[in-house]
Structures are given as C-alpha cells and as structure tokens.
C-alpha positions in Angstrom: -13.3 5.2 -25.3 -10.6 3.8 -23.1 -7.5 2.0 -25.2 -6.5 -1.2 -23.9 -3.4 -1.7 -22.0 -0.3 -3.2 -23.6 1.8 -5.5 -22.3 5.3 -4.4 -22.6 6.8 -7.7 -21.7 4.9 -10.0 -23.4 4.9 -7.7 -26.5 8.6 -7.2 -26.8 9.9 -8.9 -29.7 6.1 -9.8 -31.3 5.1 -8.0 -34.4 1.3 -8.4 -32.1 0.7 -6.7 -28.9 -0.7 -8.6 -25.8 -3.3 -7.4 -23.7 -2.4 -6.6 -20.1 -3.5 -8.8 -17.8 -3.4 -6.4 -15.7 -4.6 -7.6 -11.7 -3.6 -11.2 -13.2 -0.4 -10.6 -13.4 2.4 -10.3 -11.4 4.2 -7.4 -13.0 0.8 -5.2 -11.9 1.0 -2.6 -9.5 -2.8 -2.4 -8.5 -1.8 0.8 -6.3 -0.5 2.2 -9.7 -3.4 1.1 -11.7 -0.3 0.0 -13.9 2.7 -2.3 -14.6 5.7 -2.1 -12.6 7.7 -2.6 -16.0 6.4 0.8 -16.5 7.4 2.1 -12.9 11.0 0.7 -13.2 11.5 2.8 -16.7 10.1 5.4 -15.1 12.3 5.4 -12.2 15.1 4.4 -14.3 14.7 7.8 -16.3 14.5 9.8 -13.6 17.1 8.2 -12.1 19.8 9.3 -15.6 18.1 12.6 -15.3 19.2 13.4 -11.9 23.2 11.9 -12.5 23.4 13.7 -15.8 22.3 17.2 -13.6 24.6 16.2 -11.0 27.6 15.1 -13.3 30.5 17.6 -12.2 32.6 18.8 -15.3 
C-alpha cells in the first residue's frame, strides 16, 4: 500500500494534512516524482552540511 503524499505547504500550520496535488500543482517536480518544497530542504541541508565541513577553525 502506497501512503499518500503530504503537502508540506498547504499543511503547515493545519492541525489536517492536505493531499498533494501533486502534477496540479505548481510546487511539483514531475522529473522528481516529488515537490520542489522537498528539493529546496534537501538542497538546503546539504548545502549547511558542506559549510559546517568546510568551516576553518
């Protein structure tokens, strides 16, 4: 059984989740298969990561 994507825009704040769109919306990266919110934490992680490894003393 597949779970149902979540919205993490429209769910931010709401005690309810919200179904993703998904190729509806504008957010979705149908190359991805998912949203770009997801994509920009993602890269946004990565992105502390590397300055934190790179961060002279």
């Amino acid at each position: 059984m597949e779970k149902l994507p979540i919205c993490p825009l429209m769910s931010a704040g709401n005690q309810v989740n919200a179904v993703c769109a998904q190729e509806s919306c504008a957010w979705y990266m149908k190359s991805y298969k998912t949203c770009g919110i997801y994509i920009l934490a993602h890269n946004a992680a990565l992105n502390i990561k590397e300055k934190q490894t790179n961060k002279t003393p």
